[in-house]
C-alpha positions in Angstrom: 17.5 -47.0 -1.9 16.1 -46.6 -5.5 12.7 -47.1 -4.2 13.3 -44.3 -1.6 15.2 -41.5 -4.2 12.1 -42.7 -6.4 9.6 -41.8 -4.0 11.1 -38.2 -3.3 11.7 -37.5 -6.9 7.8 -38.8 -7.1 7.1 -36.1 -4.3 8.6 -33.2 -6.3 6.8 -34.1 -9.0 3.6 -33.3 -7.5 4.9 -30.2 -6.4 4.3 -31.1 -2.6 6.6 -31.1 0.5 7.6 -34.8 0.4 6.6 -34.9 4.4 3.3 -34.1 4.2 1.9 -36.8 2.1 0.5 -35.0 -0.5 -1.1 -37.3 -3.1 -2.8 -40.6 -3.0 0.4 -42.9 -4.3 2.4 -40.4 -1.6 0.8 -41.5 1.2 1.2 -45.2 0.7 5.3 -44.7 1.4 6.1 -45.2 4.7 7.5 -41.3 5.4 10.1 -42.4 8.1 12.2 -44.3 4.9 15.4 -42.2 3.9 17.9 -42.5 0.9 21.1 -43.3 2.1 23.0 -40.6 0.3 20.6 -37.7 2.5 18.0 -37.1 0.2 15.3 -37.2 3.4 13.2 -34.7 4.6 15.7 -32.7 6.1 17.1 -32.3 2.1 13.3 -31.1 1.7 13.1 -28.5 4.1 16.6 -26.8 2.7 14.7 -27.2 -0.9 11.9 -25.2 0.8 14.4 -22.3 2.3 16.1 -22.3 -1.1 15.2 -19.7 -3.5 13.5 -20.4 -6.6 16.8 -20.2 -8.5 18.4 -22.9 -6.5 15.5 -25.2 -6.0 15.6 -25.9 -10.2 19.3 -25.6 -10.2 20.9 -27.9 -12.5 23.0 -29.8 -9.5 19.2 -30.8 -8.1 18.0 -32.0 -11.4 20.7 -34.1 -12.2 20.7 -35.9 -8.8 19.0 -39.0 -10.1 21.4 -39.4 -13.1 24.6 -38.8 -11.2 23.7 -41.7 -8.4 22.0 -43.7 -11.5 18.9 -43.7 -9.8 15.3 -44.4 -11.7 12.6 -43.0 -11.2 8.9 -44.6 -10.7 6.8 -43.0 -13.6 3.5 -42.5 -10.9 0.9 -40.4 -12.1 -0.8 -38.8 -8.8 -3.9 -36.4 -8.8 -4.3 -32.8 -6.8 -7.1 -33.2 -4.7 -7.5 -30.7 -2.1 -9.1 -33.6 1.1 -5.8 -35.3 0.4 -3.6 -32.0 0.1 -5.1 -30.6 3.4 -5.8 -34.2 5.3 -4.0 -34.2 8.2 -4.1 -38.5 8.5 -2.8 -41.0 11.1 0.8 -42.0 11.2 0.2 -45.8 11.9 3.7 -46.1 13.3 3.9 -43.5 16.0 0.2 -44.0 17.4 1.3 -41.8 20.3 2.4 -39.4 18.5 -0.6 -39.0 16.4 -2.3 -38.7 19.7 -0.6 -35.9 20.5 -0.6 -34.3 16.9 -4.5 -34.2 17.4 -4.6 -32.7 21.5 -6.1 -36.0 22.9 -3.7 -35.8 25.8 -4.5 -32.4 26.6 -7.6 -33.0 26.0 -7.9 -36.1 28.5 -6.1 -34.2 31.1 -8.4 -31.3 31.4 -11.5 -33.6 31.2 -9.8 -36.0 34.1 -9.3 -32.4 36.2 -12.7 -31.0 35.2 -14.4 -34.5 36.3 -12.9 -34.3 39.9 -13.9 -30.9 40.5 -17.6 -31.6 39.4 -17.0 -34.7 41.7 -15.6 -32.9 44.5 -18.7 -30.4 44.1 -21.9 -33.0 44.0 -19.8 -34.5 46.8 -20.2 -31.5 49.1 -22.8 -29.3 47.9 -25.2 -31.9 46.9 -26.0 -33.5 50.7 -25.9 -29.6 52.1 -29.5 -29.4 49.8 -30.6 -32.5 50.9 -30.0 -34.0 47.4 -30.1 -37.7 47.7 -27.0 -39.8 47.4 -27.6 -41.5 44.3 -27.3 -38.6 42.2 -24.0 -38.1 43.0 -23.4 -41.8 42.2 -25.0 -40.7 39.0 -22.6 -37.7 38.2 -19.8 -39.9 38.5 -20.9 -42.5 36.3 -21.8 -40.2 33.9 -18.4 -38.8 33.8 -16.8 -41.9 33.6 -19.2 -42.7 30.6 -18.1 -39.4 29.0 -14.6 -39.5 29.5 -14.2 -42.0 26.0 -16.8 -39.5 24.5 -14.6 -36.7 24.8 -11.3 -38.8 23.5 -13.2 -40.0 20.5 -14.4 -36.1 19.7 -11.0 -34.7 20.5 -9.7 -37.5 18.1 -11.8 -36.9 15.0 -12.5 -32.9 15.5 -10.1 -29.8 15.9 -11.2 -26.4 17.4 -10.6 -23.3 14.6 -10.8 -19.8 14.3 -13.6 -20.7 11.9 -15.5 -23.1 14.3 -15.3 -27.5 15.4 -13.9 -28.9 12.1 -12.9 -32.8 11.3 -9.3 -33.3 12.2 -8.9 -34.4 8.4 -9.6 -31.4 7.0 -7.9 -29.0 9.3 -3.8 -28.5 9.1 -1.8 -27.8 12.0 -1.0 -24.5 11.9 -4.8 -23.8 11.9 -5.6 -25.6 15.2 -6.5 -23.8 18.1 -4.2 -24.9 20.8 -3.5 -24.0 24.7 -0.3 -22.1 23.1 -2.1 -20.2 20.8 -5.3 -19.1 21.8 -4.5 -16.0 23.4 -3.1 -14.9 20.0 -6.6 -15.5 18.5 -8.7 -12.0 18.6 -11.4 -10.6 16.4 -9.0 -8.5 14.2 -6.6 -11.6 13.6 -9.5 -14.2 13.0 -9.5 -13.1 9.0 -6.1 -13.2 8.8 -5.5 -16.8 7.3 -7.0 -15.8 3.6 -4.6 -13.0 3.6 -1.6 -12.8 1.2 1.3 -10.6 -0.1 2.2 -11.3 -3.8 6.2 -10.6 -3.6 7.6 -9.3 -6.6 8.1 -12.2 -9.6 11.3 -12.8 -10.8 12.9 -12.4 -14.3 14.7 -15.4 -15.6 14.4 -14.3 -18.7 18.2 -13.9 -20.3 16.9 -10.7 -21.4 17.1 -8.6 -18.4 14.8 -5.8 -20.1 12.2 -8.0 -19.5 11.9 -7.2 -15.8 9.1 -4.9 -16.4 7.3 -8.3 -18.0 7.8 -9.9 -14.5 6.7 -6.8 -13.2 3.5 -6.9 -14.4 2.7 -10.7 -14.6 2.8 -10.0 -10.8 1.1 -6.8 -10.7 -2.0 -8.0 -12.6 -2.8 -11.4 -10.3 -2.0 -8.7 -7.7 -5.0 -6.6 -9.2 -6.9 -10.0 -9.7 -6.9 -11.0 -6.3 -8.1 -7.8 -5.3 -11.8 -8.5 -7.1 -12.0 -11.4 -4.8 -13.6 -9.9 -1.2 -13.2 -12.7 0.9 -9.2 -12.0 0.4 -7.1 -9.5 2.0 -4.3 -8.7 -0.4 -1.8 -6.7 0.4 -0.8 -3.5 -2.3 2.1 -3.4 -4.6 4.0 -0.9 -3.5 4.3 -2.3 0.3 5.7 -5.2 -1.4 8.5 -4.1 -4.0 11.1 -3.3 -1.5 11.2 -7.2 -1.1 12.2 -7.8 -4.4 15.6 -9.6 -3.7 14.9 -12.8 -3.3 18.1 -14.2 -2.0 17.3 -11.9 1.3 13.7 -12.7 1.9 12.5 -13.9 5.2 9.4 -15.0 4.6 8.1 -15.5 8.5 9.6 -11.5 9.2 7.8 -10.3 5.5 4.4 -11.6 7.0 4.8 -10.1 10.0 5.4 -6.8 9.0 2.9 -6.9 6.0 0.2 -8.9 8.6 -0.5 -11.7 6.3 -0.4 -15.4 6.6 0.5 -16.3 3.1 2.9 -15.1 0.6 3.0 -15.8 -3.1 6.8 -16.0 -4.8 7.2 -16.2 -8.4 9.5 -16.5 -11.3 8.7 -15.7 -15.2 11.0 -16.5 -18.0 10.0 -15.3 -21.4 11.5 -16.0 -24.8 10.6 -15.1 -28.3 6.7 -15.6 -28.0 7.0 -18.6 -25.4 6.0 -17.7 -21.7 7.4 -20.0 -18.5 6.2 -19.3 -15.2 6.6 -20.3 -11.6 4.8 -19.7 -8.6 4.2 -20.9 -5.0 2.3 -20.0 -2.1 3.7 -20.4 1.0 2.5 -20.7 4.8 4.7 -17.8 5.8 4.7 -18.8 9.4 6.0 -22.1 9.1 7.6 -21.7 5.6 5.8 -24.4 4.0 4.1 -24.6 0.9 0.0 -24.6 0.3 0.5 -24.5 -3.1 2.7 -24.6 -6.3 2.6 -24.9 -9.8 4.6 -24.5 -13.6 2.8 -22.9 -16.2 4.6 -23.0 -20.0 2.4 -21.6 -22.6 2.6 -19.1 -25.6 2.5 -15.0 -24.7 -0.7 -14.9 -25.5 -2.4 -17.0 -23.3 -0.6 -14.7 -20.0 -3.8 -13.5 -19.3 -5.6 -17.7 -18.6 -2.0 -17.9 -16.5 -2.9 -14.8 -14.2 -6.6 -16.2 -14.0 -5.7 -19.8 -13.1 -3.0 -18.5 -10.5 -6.3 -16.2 -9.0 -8.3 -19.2 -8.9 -5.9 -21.4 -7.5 -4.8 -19.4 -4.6 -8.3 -18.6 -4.1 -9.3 -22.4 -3.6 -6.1 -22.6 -1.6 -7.1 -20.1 0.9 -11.2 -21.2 1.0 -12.2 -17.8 -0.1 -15.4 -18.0 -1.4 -15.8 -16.4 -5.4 -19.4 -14.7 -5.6 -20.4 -15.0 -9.6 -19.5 -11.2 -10.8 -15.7 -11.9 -9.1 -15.6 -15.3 -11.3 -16.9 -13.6 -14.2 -14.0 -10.9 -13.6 -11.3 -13.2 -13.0 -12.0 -14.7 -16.7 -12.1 -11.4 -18.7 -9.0 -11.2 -21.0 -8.0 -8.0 -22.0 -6.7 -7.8 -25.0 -6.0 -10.2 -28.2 -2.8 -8.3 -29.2 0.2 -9.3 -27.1 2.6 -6.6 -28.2 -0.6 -4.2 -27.1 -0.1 -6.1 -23.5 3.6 -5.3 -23.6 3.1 -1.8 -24.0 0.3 -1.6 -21.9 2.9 -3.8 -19.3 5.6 -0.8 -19.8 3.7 2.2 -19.3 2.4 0.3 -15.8 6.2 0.4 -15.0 7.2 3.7 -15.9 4.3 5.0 -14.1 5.0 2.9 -11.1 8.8 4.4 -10.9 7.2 8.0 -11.9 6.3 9.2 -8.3 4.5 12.1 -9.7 7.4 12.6 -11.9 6.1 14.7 -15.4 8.7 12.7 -17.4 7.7 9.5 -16.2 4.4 9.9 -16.4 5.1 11.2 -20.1 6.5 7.8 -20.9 3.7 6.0 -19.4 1.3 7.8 -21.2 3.4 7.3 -24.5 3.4 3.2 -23.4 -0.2 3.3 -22.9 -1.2 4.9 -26.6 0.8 2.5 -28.3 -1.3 -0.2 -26.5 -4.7 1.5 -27.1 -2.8 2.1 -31.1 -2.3 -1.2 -31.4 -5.2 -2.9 -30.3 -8.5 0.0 -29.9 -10.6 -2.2 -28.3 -8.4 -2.5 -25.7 -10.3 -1.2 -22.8 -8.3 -1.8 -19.8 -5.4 0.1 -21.7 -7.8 3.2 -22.6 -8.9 3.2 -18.6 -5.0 3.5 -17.4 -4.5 6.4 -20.4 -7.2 8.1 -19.4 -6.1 7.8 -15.3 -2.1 8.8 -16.5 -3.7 11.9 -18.3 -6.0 13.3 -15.7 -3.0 12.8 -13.0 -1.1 14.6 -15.1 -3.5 17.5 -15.7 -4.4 17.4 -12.0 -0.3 18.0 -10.7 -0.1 21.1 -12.8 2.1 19.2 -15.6 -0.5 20.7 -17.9 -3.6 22.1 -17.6 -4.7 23.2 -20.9 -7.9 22.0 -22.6 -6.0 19.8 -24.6 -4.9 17.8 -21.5 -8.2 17.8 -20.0 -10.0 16.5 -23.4 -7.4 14.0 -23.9 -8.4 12.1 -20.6 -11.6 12.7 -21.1 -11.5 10.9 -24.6 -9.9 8.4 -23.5 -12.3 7.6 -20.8 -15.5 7.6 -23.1 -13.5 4.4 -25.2 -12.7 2.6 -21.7 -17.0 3.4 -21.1 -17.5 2.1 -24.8 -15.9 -0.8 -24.5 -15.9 -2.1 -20.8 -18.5 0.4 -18.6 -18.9 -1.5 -15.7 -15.3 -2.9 -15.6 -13.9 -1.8 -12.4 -11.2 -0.4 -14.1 -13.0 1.8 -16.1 -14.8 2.8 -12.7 -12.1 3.4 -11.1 -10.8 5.9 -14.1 -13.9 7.5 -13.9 -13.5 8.5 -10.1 -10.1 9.9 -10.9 -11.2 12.1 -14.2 -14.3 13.3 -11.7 -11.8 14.2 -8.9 -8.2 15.3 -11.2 -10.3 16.9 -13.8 -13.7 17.9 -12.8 -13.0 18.7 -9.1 -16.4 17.8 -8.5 -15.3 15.5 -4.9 -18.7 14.3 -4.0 -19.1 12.6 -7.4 -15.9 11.1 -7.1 -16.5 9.7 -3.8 -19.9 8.2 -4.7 -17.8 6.5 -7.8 -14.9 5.4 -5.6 -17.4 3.7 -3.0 -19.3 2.2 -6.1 -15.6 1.0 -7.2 -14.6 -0.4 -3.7 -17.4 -3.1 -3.8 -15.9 -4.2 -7.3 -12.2 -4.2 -5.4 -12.5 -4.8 -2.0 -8.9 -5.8 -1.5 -7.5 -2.8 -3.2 -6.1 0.5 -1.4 -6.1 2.5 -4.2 -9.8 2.8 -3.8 -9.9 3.6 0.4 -7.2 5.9 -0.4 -9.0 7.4 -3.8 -11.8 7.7 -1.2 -9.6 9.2 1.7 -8.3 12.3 -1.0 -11.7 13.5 -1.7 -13.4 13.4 2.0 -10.4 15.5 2.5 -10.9 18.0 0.2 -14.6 18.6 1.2 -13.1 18.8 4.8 -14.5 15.6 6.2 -11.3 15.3 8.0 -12.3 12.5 10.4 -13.7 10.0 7.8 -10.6 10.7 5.4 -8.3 10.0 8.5 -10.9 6.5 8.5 -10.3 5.8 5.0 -6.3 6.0 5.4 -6.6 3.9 8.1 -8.3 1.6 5.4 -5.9 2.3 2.7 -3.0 1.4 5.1 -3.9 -2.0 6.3 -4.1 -3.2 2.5 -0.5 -1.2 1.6 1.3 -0.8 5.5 4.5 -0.3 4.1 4.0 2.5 1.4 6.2 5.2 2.8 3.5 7.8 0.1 0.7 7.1 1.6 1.9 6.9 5.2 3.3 10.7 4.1 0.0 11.4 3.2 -1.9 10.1 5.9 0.9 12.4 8.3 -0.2 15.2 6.3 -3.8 14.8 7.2 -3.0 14.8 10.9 -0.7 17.5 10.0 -3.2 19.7 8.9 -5.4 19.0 11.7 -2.9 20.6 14.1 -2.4 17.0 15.5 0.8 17.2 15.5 2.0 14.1 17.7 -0.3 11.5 15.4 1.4 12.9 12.4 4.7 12.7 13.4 4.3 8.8 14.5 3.3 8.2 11.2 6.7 10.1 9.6 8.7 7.7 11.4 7.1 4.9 10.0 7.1 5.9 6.8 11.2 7.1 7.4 11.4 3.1 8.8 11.0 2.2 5.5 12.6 4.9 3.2 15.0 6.3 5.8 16.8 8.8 3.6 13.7 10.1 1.7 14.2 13.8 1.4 10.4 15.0 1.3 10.0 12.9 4.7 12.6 14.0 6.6 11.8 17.5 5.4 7.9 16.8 6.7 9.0 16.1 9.5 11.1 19.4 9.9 7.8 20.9 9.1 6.6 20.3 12.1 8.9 21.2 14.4 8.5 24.3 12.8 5.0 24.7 13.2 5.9 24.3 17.1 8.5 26.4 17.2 11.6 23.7 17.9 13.9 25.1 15.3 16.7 23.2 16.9 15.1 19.8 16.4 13.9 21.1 12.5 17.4 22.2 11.3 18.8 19.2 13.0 16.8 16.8 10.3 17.2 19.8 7.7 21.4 19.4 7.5 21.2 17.0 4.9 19.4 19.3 2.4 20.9 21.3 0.0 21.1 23.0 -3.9 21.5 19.2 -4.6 18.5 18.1 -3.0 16.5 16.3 -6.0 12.9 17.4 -3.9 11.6 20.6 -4.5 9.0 20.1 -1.6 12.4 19.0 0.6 14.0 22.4 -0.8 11.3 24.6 0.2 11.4 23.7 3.8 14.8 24.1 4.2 14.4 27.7 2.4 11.5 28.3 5.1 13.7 26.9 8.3 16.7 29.7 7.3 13.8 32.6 7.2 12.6 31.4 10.2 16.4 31.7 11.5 16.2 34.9 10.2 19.7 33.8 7.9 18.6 35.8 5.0 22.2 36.0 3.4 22.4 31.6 3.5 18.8 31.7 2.0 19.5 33.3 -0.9 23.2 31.9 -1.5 21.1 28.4 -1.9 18.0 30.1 -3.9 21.0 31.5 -6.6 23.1 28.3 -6.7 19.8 25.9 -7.0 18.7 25.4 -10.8 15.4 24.5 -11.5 13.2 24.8 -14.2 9.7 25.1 -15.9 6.8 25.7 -12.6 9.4 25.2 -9.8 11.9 27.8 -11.1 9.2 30.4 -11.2 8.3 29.6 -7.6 12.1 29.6 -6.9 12.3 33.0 -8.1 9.2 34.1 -5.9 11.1 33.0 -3.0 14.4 34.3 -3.9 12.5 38.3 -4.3 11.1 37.7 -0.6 14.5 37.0 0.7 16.1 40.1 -0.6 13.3 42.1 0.5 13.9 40.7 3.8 17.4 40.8 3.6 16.9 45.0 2.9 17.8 44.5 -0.6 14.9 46.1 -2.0 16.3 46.8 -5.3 17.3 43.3 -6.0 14.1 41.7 -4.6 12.3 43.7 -7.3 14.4 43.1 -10.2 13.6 39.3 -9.4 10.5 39.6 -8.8 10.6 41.3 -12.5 12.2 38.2 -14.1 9.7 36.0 -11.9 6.4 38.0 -13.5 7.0 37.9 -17.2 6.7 33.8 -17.1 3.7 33.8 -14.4 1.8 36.3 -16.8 1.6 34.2 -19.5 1.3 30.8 -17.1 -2.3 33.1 -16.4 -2.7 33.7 -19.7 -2.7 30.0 -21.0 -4.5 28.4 -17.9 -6.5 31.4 -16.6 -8.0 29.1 -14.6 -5.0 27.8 -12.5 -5.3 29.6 -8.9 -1.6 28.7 -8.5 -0.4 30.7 -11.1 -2.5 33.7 -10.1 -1.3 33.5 -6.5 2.3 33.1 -7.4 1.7 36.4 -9.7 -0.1 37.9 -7.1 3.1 37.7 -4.6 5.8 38.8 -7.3 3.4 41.9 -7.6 3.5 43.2 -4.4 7.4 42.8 -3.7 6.8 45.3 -7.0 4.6 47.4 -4.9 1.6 47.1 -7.2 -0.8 47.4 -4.2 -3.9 47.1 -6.7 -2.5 44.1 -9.0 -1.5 42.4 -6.5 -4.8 42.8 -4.2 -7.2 41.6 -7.1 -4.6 38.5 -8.4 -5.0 37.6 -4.6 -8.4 37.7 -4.6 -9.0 36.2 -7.8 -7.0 33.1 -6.8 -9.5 32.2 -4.0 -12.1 33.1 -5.8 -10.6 30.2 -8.4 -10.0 27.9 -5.6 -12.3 29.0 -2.5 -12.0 27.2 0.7 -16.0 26.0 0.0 -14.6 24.3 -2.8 -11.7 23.2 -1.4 -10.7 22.3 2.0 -7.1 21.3 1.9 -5.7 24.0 -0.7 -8.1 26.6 -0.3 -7.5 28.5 2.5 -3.7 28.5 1.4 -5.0 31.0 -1.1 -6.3 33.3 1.9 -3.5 32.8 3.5 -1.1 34.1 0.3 -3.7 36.9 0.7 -3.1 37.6 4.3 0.2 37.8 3.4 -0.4 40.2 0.8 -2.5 42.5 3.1 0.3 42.9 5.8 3.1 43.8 3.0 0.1 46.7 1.8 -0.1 47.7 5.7 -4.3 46.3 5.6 -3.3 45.3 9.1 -6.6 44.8 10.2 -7.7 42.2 7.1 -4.7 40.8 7.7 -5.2 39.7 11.2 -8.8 38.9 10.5 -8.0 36.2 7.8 -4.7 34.8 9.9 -7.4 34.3 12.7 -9.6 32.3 10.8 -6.8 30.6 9.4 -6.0 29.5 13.0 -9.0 27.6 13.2 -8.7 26.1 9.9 -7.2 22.7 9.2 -6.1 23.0 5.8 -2.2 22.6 4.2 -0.4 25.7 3.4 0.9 26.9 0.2 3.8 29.7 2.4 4.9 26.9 4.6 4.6 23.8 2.2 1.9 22.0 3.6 2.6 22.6 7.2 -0.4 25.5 8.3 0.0 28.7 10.3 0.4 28.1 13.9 0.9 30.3 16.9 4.9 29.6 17.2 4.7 30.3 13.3 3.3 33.7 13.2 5.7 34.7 16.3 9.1 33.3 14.1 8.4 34.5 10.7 9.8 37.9 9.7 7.0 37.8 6.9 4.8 38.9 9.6 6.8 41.4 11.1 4.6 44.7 10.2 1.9 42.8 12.6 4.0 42.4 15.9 3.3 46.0 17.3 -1.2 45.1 17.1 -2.3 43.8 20.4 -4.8 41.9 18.5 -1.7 40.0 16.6 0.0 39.2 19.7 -2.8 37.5 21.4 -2.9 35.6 18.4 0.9 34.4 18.6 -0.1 33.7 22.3 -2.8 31.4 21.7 -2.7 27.6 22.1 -3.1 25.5 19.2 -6.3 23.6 18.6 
């Protein structure tokens, strides 16, 4: 019995499940001996369905000293022919028989054979053919019949192609059972892999963001390797509890064969961590491995992890992707910690301007601390231009702050995929110049073929030149690396929702709403739509939730739109007053709140909002004249003024800022605020004119928040109410939508 609880605690040393026969010394212990206190294999497969938590628990540890046991000091070496060798069990020879498909094999040679016999038989004296080459058939199918035992013996079929047996596991086999599974989209599906989030075991729970990162940078490491498919953060942080993780169901949602758990426990400048790679679809383990070293060697830990998981899975490293794997960032590890915590505040920031604030504070600490910190000046110069780009601020100073920053990242690292990849964003956030961000994004995508962010970098700017069908492509692309990332399944909805194609866009809503059920901007998307074909039943159904409370602004908006659809004018402005918002979105509040009373007959009170809505647009102009929001929101409070003239030209001059040329999602949102503008002037026939080019448009509307104009739209919407008596308008509310 010592021997035996030796032998297993041997096993654990070499970090291998003890029934596999992982190392040299391993494989000389007969694998059918058992302790007789239960510590067999069965005890090993509840180690491997543990969490990491319990599988190092002190009760596990102490085993050996409670039963008094001693353990053999055997020093075993990794090497991947044993790790992978699938040998013979010398004391179930029938059972290795069957392990390597020689009975199957025999039994379709033996019904093959007699049909070739039965065939030379009768066919062969119908020709003439003389008798001895049947006699010959036969005996060479008797002579082949070892043949074909010995090959089915010593070689397995694969996805990859014949194989020895020893260097092909199990699950990798082609069988009878699971060949039909085998198609050309699943053959690339073995070096695939989900990182899951890594685990803080630190006693300081702040340190969660440090955990955060370790796993988000082998993450991004993984993705410079191109014979990997790597699945994308954000699809993967809703599995963070690890006590509820089903490994098998994770895979199959994600559509990966492997999965890679981790733990990290830092103290004081001392760094601990854990990881393992796991089969996912029979929960065993490929790989797994401690690592305790000082802070600042994290960055050899995330490379070795790269590189082991990478010769784990047989994906093949070109040169540049080695090179990359070895590049350490940064010297300074309190310059890697801040860099570390302005990844996480801009990961919870969802476009949030106060989030992004703090990540942008995080990242010039890091860039303070250490300036030759490239990787750090890439991500300030990205959190910058995003926050530029979503009209947090657009002033000179904003855009010359990312720009700065990005010259240091080219200084330091130019052909850094990073630095790339910061490039693209400053040419597409900042410049708005979409073909030279494409051309950088596709340059980018060889440098990080498992990444979505590029696909989807790539998907944005097709879009806004109006390539509709290869941006729909490129989401396609961007979601099979991240298929559970409720954002960018919104945003690929949105596509087909500006397309007209309704029924595709809505599929995509419920799966994002799969995953984030109670998200308010979805549920209110998906409103949108039924309100661009007319089901207000169905859109005020999944609009009851949404309230003065409702954190989303977008959410809000809809809901505002579904009650002037209704034509319940006195509901939409109770909410509009009761709602507090401030900064952009309480300007565009009090745009909506004027159009309401001037709908609801309350002309005086429409335009003493619309008076306390154009003091703070005219200096929004004033500061970022070239903003084509601010000028169409200006535009709008105007003309519930009755300034025909002001509001005409701050119409105009918004799509002259933003023209539909220039832009093909926003764009023609401008003409439509326009269009708007020209029926409340009575320019009935401009108006019509630009709402019938806007029916043929694709584009996402600034009126309706995203959703665009569509026959059952122009028919429920009061706005448009001066129209209804042109015959030319009503053939347009009669029309079918493309």
């Amino acid at each position: 019995m010592q021997a035996n609880v030796s032998m297993y605690w041997h096993r654990q040393r070499c970090k291998l499940s003890c029934c596999s026969g992982g190392c040299l010394s391993c494989r000389f212990w007969p694998s059918v001996l058992k302790c007789q206190v239960g510590l067999d294999r069965d005890f090993c497969r509840s180690y491997r369905a543990t969490s990491p938590a319990r599988r190092y628990s002190p009760v596990v540890s102490n085993a050996s000293r409670a039963f008094q046991f001693t353990r053999i000091k055997l020093e075993c070496f990794r090497d991947e022919r044993f790790v992978k060798a699938r040998t013979v069990n010398p004391k179930n020879f029938f059972a290795e028989l069957k392990r390597r498909n020689v009975y199957k094999v025999a039994i379709a040679y033996a019904v093959v054979a007699w049909l070739l016999m039965q065939v030379a038989s009768q066919i062969f004296p119908f020709f003439q053919i003389p008798n001895w080459t049947v006699r010959l058939v036969v005996l060479l199918l008797i002579i082949g019949f070892p043949i074909a035992l010995i090959l089915a013996w010593a070689f397995e079929l694969t996805p990859e192609g014949i194989k020895r047996a020893e260097d092909v596991g199990v699950s990798k086999s082609i069988t009878l059972s699971n060949l039909s599974k085998e198609t050309p989209a699943t053959r690339g599906i073995e070096k695939s892999i989900a990182v899951l989030p890594f685990e803080n075991f630190s006693e300081d729970k702040a340190f969660t963001f440090f955990a955060d990162g370790m796993q988000d940078e082998i993450l991004n490491s993984l993705a410079k390797i191109g014979d990997l498919k790597v699945i994308s953060r954000t699809s993967v942080m809703q599995y963070r509890n690890a006590q509820a993780r089903n490994l098998p169901e994770i895979a199959q949602a994600l559509k990966v064969a492997h999965v890679l758990e981790g733990s990290v426990r830092r103290s004081a400048n001392r760094v601990r961590v854990s990881a393992q790679l796991i089969n996912a679809r029979d929960d065993t383990h490929v790989w797994v491995e401690k690592y305790e070293r000082e802070l600042a060697d994290v960055f050899a830990i995330q490379s070795e992890i790269a590189q082991a998981i990478a010769e784990s899975l047989e994906a093949k490293l070109t040169s540049r992707e080695e090179q990359a794997l070895a590049v350490k960032p940064t010297n300074n590890p309190e310059a890697y910690d801040a860099y570390l915590r302005g990844l996480a505040s801009q990961a919870r920031s969802r476009y949030s301007r106060d989030a992004m604030r703090k990540a942008i504070s995080f990242y010039e600490s890091a860039v303070k601390l250490d300036p030759n910190f490239g990787l750090g000046w890439a991500r300030l110069s990205g959190a910058h231009a995003l926050f530029y780009f979503n009209r947090g601020d657009t002033t000179a100073a904003r855009r010359d702050a990312a720009k700065e920053a990005l010259e240091n990242a080219q200084k330091l690292q130019p052909n850094s995929p990073e630095t790339q990849l910061a490039l693209g964003y400053y040419q597409y956030w900042v410049l708005r110049d979409y073909e030279l961000a494409k051309t950088t994004f596709k340059r980018v995508q060889k440098m990080l073929p498992g990444s979505s962010e590029v696909p989807v970098g790539i998907a944005f700017t097709t879009r806004r030149q109006g390539n509709w069908d290869e941006s729909v492509a490129y989401w396609e692309q961007g979601l099979a690396l991240d298929p559970r990332n409720g954002e960018l399944l919104n945003e690929a909805a949105s596509t087909y929702a500006a397309l007209r194609q309704f029924p595709a866009a809505l599929k995509l809503y419920d799966r994002a709403l799969d995953i984030v059920p109670n998200d308010p901007d979805l549920i209110a998307s998906k409103a949108g739509i039924y309100q661009a074909q007319g089901n207000l039943t169905q859109a005020a159904k999944a609009l009851s939730e949404i309230n003065t409370q409702t954190a989303s602004w977008h959410a809000f908006g809809i809901k505002i739109t579904q009650l002037r659809l209704e034509r319940n004018h006195g509901e939409a402005i109770r909410l509009l007053q009761a709602r507090q918002e401030f900064g952009i979105e309480n300007v565009a509040m009090q745009v909506l709140l004027a159009f309401a009373q001037r709908l609801d007959s309350d002309t005086v009170g429409a335009k003493v909002t619309a008076e306390q809505a154009r003091d703070p647009l005219e200096a929004l102009c004033k500061n970022q004249p070239n903003e084509a929001f601010f000028a169409g929101a200006l535009s709008l409070a105007n003309a519930v003024l009755g300034e025909k003239d002001s509001a005409l030209k701050g119409a105009e001059r918004a799509v002259m800022l933003l023209p539909s040329n220039k832009d093909r999602v926003w764009g023609p949102g401008f003409e439509e605020i326009l269009g708007l503008i020209q029926t409340m002037l009575g320019e009935n026939s401009h108006a019509i004119s630009t709402l019938t080019r806007l029916l043929q448009t694709p584009y996402s509307s600034l009126l309706y928040f995203q959703m665009p104009i569509t026959p059952a739209i122009l028919r429920l919407d009061p706005l448009w109410d001066p129209l209804r008596a042109d015959p030319a308008f009503q053939k347009l509310c009669e029309e079918k939508q493309p």
